[in-house]
C-alpha positions as CSV (number, residue, x, y, z in Angstrom):
1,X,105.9,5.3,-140.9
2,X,106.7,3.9,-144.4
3,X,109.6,5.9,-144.4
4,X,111.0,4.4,-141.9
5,X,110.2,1.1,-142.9
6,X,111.7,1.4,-146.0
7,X,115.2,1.3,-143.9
8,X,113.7,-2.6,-143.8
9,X,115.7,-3.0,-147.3
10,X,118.8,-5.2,-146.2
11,X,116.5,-7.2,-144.4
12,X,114.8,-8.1,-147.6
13,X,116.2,-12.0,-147.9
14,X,114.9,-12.2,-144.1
15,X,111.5,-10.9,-145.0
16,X,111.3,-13.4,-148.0
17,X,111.8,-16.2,-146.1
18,X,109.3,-15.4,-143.1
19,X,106.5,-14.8,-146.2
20,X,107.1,-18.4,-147.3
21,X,106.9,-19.9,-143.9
22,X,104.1,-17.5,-142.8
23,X,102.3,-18.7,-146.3
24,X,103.3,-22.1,-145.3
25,X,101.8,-22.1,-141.8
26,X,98.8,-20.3,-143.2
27,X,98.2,-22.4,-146.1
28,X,98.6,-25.9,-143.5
29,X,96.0,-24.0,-140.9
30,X,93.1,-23.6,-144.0
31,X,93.6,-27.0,-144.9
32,X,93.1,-28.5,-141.4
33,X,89.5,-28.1,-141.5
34,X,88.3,-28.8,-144.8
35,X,90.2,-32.5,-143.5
36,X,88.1,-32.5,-140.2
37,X,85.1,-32.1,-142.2
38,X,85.9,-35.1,-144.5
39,X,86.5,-37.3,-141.6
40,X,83.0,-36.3,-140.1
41,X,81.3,-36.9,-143.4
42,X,82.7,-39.7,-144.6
43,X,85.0,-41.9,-142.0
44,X,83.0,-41.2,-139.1
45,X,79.2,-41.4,-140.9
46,X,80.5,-44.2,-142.8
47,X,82.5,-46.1,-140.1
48,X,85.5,-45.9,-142.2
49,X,87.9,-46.3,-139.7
50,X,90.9,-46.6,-142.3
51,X,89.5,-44.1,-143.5
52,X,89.8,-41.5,-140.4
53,X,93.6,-42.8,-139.4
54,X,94.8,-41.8,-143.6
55,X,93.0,-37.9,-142.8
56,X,94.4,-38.0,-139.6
57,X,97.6,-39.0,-140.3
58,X,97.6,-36.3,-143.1
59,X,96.2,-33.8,-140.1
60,X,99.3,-34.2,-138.1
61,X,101.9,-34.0,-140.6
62,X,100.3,-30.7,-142.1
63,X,100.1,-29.8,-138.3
64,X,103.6,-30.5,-137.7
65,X,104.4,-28.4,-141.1
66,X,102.1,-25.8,-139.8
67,X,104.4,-25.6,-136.4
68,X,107.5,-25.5,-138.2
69,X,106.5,-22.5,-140.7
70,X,105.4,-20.7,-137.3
71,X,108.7,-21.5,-135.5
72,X,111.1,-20.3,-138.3
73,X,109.4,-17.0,-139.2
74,X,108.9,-16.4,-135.8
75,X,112.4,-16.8,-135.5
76,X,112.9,-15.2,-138.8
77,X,110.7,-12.0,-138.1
78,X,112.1,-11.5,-134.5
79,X,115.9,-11.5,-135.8
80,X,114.7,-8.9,-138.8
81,X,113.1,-6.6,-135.8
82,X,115.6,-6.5,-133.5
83,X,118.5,-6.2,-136.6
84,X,116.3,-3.6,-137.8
85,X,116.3,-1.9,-134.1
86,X,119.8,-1.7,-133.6
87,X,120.6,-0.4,-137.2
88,X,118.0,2.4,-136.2
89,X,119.2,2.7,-133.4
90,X,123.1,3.1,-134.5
91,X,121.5,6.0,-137.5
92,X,119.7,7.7,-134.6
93,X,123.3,7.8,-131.9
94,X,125.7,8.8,-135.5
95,X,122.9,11.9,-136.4
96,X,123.2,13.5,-132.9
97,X,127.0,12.9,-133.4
98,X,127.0,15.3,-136.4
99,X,124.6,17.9,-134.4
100,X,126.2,21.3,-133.2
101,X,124.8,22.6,-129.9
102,X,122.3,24.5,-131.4
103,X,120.2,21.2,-132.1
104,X,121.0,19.6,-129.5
105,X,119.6,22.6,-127.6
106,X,115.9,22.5,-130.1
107,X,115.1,19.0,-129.4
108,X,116.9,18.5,-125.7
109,X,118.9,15.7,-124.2
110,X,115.8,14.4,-122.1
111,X,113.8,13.9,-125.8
112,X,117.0,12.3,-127.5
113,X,117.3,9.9,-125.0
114,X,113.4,9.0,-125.3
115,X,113.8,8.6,-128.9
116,X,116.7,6.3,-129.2
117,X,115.4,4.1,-126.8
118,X,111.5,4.0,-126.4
119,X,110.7,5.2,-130.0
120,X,112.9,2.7,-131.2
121,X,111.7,0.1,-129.0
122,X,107.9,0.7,-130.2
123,X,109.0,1.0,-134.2
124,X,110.8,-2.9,-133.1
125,X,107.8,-4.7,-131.2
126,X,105.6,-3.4,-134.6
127,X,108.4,-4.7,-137.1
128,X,107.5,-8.2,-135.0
129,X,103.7,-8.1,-135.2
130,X,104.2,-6.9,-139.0
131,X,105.8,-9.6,-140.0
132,X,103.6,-11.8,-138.3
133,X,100.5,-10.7,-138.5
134,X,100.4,-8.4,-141.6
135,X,101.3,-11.1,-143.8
136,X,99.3,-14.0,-141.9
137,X,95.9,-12.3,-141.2
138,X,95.3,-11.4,-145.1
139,X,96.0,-14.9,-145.7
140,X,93.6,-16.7,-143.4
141,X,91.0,-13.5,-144.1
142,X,91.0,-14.1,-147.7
143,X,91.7,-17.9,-147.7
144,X,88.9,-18.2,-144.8
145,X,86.4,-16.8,-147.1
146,X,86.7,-18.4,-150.2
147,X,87.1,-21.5,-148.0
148,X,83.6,-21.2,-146.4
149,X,82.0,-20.2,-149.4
150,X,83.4,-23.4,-150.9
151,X,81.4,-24.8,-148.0
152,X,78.2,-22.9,-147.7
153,X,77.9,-19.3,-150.0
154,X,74.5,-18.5,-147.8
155,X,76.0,-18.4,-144.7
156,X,79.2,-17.0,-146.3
157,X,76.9,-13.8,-146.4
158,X,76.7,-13.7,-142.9
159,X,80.1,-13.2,-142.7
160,X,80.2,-10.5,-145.4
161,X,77.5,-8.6,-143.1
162,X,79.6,-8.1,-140.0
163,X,82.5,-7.1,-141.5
164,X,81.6,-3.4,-142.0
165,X,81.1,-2.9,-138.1
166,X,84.5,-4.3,-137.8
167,X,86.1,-1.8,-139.6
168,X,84.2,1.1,-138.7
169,X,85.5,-0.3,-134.9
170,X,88.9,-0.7,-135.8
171,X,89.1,2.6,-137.6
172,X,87.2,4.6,-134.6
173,X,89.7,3.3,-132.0
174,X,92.7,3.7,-134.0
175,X,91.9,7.6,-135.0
176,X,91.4,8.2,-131.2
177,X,93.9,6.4,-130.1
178,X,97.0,8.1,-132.5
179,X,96.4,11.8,-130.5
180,X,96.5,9.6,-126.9
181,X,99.6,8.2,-128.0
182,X,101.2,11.6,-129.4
183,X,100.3,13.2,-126.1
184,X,101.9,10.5,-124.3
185,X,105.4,10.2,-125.9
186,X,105.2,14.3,-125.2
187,X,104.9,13.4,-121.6
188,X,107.3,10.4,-121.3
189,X,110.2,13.4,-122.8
190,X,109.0,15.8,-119.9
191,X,109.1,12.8,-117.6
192,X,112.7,12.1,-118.5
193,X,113.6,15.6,-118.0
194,X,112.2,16.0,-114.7
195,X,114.4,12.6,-113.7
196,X,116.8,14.0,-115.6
197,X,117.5,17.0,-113.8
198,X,116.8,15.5,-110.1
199,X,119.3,13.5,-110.9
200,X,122.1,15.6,-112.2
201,X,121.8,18.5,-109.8
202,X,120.5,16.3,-106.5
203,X,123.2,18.1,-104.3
204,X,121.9,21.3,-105.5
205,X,118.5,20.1,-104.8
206,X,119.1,18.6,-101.2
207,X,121.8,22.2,-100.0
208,X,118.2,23.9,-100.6
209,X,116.0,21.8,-99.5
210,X,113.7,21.6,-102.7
211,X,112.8,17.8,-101.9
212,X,109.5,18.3,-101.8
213,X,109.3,20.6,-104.9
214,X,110.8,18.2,-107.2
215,X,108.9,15.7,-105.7
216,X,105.6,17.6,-106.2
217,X,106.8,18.5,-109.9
218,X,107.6,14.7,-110.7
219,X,104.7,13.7,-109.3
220,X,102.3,16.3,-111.2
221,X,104.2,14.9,-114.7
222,X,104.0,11.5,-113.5
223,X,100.0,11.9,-113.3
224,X,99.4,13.6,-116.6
225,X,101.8,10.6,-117.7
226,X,99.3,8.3,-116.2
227,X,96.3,9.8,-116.7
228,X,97.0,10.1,-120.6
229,X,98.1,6.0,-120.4
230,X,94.7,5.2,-119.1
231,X,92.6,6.6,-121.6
232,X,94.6,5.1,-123.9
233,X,94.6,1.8,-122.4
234,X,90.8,2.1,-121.5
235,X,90.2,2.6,-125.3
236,X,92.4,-0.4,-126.5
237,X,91.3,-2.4,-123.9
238,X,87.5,-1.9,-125.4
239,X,88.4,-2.8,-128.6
240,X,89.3,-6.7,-127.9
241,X,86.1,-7.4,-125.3
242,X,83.8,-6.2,-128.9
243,X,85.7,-7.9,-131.3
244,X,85.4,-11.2,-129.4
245,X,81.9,-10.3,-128.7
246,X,80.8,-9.7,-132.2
247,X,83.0,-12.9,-133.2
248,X,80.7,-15.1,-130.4
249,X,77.6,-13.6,-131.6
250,X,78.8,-14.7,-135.5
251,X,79.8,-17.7,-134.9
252,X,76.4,-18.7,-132.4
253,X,74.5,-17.1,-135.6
254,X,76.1,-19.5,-138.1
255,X,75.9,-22.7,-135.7
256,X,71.9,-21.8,-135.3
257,X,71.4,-21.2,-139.1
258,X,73.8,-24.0,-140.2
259,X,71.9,-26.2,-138.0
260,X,68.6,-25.6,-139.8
261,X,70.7,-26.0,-142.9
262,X,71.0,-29.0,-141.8
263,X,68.0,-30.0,-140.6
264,X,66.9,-29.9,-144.1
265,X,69.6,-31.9,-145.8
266,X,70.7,-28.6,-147.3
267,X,74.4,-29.0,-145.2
268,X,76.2,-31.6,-144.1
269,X,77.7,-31.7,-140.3
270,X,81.0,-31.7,-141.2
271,X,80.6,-29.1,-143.6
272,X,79.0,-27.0,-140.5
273,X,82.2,-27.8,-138.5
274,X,84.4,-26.6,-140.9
275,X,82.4,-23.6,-141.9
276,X,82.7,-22.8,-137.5
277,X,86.4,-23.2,-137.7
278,X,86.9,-20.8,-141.3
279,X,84.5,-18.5,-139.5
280,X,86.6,-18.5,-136.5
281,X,90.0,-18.0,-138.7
282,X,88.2,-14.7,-140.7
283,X,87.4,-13.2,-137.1
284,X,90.8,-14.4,-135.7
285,X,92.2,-12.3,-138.7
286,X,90.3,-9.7,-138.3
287,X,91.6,-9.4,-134.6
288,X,95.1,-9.5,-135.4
289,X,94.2,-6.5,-137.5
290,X,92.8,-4.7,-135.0
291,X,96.7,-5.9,-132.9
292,X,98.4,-3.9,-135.2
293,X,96.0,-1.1,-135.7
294,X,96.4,-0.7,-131.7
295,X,100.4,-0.5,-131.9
296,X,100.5,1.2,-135.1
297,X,99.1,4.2,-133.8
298,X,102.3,4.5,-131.1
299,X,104.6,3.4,-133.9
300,X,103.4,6.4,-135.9
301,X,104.1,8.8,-133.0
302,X,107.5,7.5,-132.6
303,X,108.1,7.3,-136.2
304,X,107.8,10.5,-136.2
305,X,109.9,11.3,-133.7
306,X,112.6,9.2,-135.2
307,X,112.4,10.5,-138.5
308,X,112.5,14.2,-137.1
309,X,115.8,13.5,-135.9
310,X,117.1,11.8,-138.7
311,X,115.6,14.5,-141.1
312,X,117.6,17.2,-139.1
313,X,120.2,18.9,-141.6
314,X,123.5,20.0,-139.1
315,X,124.0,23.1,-139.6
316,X,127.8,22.3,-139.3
317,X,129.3,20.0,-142.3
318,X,132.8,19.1,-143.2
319,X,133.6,20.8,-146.5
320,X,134.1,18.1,-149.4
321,X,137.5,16.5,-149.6
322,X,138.5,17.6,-152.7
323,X,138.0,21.1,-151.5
324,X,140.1,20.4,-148.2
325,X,142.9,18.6,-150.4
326,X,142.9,21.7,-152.6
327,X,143.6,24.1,-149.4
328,X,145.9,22.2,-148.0
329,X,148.3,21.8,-151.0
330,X,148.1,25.8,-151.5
331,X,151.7,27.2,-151.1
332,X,152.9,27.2,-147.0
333,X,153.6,31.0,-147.5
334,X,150.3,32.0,-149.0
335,X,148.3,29.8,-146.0
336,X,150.2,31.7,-143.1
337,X,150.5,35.6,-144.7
338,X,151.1,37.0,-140.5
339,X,152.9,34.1,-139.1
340,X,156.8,35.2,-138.5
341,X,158.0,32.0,-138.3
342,X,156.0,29.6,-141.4
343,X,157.6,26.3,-140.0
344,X,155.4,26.5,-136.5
345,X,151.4,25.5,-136.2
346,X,148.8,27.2,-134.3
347,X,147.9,30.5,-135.8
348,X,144.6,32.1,-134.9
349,X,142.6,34.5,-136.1
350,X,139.6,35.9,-136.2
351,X,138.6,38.6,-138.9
352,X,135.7,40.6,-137.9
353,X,133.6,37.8,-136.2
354,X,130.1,38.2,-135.4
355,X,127.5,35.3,-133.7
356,X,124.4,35.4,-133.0
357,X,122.1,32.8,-131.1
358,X,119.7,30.9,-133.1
359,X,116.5,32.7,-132.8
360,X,118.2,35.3,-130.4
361,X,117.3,39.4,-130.7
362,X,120.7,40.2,-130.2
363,X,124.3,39.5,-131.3
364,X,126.0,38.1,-128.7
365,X,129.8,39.0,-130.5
366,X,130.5,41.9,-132.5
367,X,133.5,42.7,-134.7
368,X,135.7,40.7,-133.3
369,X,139.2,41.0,-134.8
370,X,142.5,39.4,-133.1
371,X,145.6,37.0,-133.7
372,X,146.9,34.7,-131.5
373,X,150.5,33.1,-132.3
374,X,152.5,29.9,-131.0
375,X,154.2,30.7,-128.2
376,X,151.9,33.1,-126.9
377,X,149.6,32.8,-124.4
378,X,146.4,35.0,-125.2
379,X,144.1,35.6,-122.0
380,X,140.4,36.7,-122.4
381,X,139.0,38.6,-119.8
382,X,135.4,40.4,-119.5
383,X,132.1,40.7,-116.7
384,X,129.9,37.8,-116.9
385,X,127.6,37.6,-119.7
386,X,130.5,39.3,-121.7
387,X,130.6,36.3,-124.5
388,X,134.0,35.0,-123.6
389,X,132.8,31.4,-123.5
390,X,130.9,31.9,-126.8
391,X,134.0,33.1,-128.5
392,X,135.7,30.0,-127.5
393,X,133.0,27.6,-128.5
394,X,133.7,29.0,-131.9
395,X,137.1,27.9,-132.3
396,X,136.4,24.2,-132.7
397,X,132.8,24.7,-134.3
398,X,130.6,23.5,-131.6
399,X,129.0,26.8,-133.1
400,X,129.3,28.6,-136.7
401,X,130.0,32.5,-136.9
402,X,127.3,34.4,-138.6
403,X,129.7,36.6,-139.9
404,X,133.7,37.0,-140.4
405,X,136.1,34.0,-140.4
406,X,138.2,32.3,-138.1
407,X,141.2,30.8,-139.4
408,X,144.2,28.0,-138.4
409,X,147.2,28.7,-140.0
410,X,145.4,30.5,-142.7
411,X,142.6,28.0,-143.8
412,X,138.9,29.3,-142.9
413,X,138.2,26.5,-140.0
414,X,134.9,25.7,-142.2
415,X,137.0,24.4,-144.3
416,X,139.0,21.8,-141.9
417,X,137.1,18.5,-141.0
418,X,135.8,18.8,-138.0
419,X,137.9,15.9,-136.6
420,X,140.8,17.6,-138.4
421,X,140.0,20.8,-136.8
422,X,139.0,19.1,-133.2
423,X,142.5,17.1,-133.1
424,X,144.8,20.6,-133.3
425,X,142.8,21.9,-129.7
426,X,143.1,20.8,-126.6
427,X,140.1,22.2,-124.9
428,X,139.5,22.2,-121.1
429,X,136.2,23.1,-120.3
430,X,134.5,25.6,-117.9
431,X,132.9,23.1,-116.5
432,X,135.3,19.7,-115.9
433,X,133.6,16.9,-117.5
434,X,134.5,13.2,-116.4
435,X,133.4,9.6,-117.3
436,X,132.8,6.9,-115.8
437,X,135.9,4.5,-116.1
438,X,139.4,4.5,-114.6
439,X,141.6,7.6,-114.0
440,X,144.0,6.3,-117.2
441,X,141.1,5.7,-119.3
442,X,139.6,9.6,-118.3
443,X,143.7,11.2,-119.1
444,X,144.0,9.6,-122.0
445,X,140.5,10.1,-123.7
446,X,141.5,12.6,-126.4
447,X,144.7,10.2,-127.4
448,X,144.1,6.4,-126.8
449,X,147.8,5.7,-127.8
450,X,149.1,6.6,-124.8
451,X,151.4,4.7,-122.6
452,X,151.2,5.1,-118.5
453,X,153.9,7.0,-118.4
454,X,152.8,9.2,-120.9
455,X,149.3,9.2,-118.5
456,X,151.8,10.2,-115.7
457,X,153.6,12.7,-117.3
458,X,150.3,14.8,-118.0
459,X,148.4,14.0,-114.3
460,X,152.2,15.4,-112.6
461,X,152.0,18.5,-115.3
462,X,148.4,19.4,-114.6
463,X,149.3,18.8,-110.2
464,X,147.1,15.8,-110.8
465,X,149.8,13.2,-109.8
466,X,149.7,13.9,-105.6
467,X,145.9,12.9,-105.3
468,X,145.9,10.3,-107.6
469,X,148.8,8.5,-106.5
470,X,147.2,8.5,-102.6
471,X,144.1,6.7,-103.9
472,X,143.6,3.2,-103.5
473,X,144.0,1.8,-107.4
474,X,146.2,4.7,-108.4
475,X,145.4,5.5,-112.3
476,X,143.4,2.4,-112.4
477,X,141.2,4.1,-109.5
478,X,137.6,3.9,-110.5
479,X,135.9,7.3,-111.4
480,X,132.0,7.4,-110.4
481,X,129.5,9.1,-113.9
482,X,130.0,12.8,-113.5
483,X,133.0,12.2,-111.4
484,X,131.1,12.9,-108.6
485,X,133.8,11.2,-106.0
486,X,136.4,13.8,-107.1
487,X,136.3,17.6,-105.8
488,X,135.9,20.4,-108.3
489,X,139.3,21.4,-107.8
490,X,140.3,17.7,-108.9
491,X,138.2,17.7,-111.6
492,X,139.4,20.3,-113.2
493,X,143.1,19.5,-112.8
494,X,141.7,15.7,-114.3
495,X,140.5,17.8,-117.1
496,X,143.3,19.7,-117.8
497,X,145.6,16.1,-117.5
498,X,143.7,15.3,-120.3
499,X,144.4,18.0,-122.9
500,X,147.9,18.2,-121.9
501,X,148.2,14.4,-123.0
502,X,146.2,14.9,-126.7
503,X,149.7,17.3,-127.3
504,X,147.4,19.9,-129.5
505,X,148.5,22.8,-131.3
506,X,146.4,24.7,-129.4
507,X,145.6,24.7,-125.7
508,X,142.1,26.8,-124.6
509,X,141.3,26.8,-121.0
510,X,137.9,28.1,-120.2
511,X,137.9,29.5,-116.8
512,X,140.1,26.4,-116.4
513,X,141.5,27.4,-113.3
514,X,138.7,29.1,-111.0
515,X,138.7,25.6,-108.4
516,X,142.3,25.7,-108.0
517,X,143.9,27.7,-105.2
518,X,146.4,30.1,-105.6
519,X,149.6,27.4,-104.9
520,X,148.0,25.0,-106.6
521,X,147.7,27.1,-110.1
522,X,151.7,29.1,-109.3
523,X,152.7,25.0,-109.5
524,X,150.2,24.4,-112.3
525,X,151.7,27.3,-114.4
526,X,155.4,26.8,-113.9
527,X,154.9,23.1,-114.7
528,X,152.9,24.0,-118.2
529,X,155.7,26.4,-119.3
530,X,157.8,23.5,-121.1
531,X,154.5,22.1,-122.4
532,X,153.3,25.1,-124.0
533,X,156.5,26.9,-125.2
534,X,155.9,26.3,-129.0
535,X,151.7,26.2,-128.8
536,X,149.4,29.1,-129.0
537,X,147.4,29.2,-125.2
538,X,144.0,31.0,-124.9
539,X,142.8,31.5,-121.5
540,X,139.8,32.5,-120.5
541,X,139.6,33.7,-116.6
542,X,137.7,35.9,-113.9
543,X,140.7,36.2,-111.9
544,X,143.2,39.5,-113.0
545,X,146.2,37.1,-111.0
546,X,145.4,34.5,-113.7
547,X,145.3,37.0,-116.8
548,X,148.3,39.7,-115.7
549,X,150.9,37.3,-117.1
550,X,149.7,37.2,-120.5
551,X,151.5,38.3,-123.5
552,X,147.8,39.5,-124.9
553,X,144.9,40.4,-122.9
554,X,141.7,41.1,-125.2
555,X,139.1,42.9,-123.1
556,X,135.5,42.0,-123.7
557,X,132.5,44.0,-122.7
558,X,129.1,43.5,-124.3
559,X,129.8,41.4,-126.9
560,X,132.8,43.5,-128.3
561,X,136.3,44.1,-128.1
562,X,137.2,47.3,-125.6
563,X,140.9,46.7,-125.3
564,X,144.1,44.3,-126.3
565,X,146.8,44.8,-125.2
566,X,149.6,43.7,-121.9
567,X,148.6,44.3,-118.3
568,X,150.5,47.5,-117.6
569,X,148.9,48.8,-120.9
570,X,145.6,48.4,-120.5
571,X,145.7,49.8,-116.8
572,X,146.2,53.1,-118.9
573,X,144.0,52.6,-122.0
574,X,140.8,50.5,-120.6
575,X,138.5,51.7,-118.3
576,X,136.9,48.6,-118.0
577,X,140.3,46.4,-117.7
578,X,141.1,48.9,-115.0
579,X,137.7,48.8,-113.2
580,X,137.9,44.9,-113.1
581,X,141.1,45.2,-111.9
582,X,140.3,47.5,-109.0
583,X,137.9,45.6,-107.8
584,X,139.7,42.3,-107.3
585,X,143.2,43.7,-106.3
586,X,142.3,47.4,-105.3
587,X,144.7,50.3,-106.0
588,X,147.6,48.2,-105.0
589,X,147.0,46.3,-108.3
590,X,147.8,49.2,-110.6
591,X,151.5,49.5,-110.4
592,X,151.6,45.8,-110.1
């Protein structure tokens, strides 16, 4: 919890001036009743009534100075907390930025989202009662008590008696209360998921009639959810009914020994009145304690939370600039030692890469070894389960190697910046993903300089242009989150629109054409032929018709490497390119 208050620094002229005017306010309130007692005592047993409109008139303007120290640190601590908030916030949305897949995958979408919105929201409503009450409840406790012993040190005792049950309250409720609360947050994440996933695959859900499964599994979340915020609540909610209690009982014990006290000449009334009211502030103190000590508790938990994310170490970095400036001024020749032609961008190659899965048995690539050149197109081919998508996740570092190298016109990728690195690929998923905006905005996410014919240009390319031009708003048509009021076919050709307009170096398409039909990916290839003359193409496919054409097919099986090579090669020299190839285009397929 401190840790993350300590973030509170440039907030620290804020917090300065909500102490003053929380002093100020504090300062007027201990005041008012020590001026009450004086017009009881003397104006009102004297009949002074000069007397009682001077202290009253001082009454109202320390009353009027008491509102306006609560209006500006109110003001004061609420712009701190929601500053503080966002800044949080922002910290929280730039570390999961910098994440690769692998921590994304530890802590989960459903739990990131939690975090960056509830967790912060709890750490910002206890920022508020922090600055309020953490600062003002010390000052009326301790101000309350040395005012009422001023008054009557007997009764003073009283006060000094009941304290100890306080505490031992507070403390009780706020230990129990802290596992609640981590056990809550726990079920708010699986909550989220649950939603989550309904949400995300509800066609899924309704073609198979699961309905009433994700209903009953929503529903068995929702109660733990609910069941776990009850006992909470239950407990809170006992802690105010005592505290008010015990403050009642105090206060009828020090109005029926003051009044004996008084009896006997030993107290005046006024004195009595004002002892009531600094009795009443200590108590009123002590309940704003036990405020905090009921949202601290959650805070913790989401303090937690928050700092488990921020403490995360990526296991991706960009190398140090220095280092990146040192490679890049290293001799052209020496950078590209295979490249025929040392004027073109775009060579790739890996050198006897291995990966394995964080916390996986098994290596999911083995020795791979290959080179893929401009002007090429490089086709990857292999069962499912084969790694071919892993291999391609590795080429712009969504993952690391655990051993080998893969290199960019000679320089290790780990030593690119990953924006560096990310701007020479154009990457088009296996599975087309869309955002919600217009059709323009979607083309042109990768390069935001473009112009609308530029947009255009890539939408005809990628056989985009037809469908697009028939809807309603043209490139300014509206696309639904998830793109879920385009077809998969259009999706994908919206996807691949897109990293035809960024202009990479390199173009990867991952299963890119697997919705397309068979006229729509002939048009699709003879269009891309100018586009991709000078770049180096990796595509990964299940269909042989999408591979044959290749000027390298690299064979994948298990994790490893069983064949590279052309079409009419490997027919001869791969059993397993041949098997595959059999059993989409049976025998005929072998002398094509």
């Amino acid at each position: 919890m401190f840790k993350i208050l300590k973030k509170l620094k440039p907030y620290r002229l804020s917090i300065v001036g909500v102490v003053f005017f929380v002093f100020l306010q504090a300062i007027s309130e201990l005041f008012l009743p020590t001026l009450m007692s004086n017009i009881v005592d003397t104006g009102v047993v004297q009949g002074d009534i000069g007397y009682i409109l001077r202290i009253g008139g001082i009454m109202l303007l320390i009353t009027l100075i008491a509102m306006f120290g609560s209006v500006i640190g109110s003001f004061l601590s609420s712009r701190v907390a929601i500053g503080f908030a966002r800044d949080l916030r922002a910290q929280v949305f730039r570390k999961v930025e910098s994440f690769s897949l692998e921590e994304f995958s530890e802590i989960g979408a459903a739990s990131l989202i939690v975090r960056t919105t509830n967790d912060v929201t709890q750490i910002q409503q206890l920022t508020v009662v922090l600055l309020r009450m953490f600062l003002r409840a010390p000052m009326l406790f301790i101000g309350g008590i040395v005012m009422a012993i001023t008054k009557n040190i007997e009764l003073a005792m009283l006060l000094v008696a009941i304290l100890p049950i306080l505490v031992i309250i507070v403390f009780f409720v706020a230990k129990k209360s802290t596992a609640l609360f981590q056990a809550m947050q726990k079920r708010i994440d699986r909550l989220n998921m649950i939603f989550r996933d309904y949400l995300t695959g509800i066609r899924v859900i309704r073609a198979f009639n699961r309905e009433n499964y994700e209903q009953q599994r929503f529903d068995k979340s929702n109660l733990e959810l609910t069941d776990t915020s009850k006992r909470v609540n239950a407990l809170l909610a006992l802690l105010m009914p005592l505290m008010v209690l015990i403050l009642n009982l105090t206060i009828v014990a020090i109005v029926w020994l003051g009044s004996i006290r008084v009896e006997h000449r030993g107290m005046q009334v006024g004195d009595l009145m004002a002892f009531v009211q600094y009795a009443s502030q200590i108590m009123f103190s002590l309940i704003m304690f036990s405020m905090m000590f009921m949202m601290i508790p959650r805070a913790s938990v989401s303090a937690v939370r928050i700092n488990e994310v921020l403490d995360i170490e990526p296991n991706i970095e960009d190398p140090a600039i220095s280092l990146l400036q040192t490679l890049l001024e290293k001799d052209k020749e020496k950078q590209l030692p295979d490249a025929p032609d040392k004027k073109r961008t775009g060579y790739l190659k890996f050198d006897k890469v291995s990966f394995c899965y964080q916390n996986a048995a098994e290596q999911v690539l083995k020795d791979i070894s290959f080179q893929a050149n401009p002007g090429e197109t490089t086709a990857i081919i292999g069962s499912t389960g084969s790694g071919k998508s892993t291999l391609i996740n590795l080429i712009p570092r969504f993952y690391d190697v655990s051993k080998g190298s893969i290199s960019i016109n000679g320089v290790d990728i780990r030593n690119i910046s990953q924006e560096e690195l990310r701007n020479m690929i154009g990457l088009v998923p296996q599975k087309a993903i869309l955002f919600t905006g217009t059709i323009a905005e979607n083309i042109s996410f990768g390069n935001n300089t473009l112009n609308i014919d530029e947009i255009k240009r890539a939408a005809k390319i990628a056989q985009a242009a037809r469908f697009i031009e028939r809807m309603p708003n043209g490139y300014n048509s509206l696309i639904a989150q998830g793109g879920t009021n385009l077809s998969g076919g259009e999706k994908q050709r919206m996807s691949i629109a897109r990293a035809i307009a960024r202009h990479p170096d390199i173009f990867i398409f991952d299963d890119s054409f697997s919705a397309l039909d068979f006229k729509t990916e002939a048009g699709l290839r003879e269009a891309l032929k100018d586009e991709i003359k000078d770049k180096t193409v990796l595509i990964v496919a299940q269909r042989v018709t999408t591979v044959m054409g290749a000027d390298q097919i690299i064979v994948l099986d298990k994790g490893e490497i069983v064949g590279i090579g052309k079409h009419h090669e490997l027919i001869k020299t791969s059993p397993v390119y041949k098997e595959i190839v059999v059993s989409q285009l049976a025998e005929e397929g072998l002398h094509e």
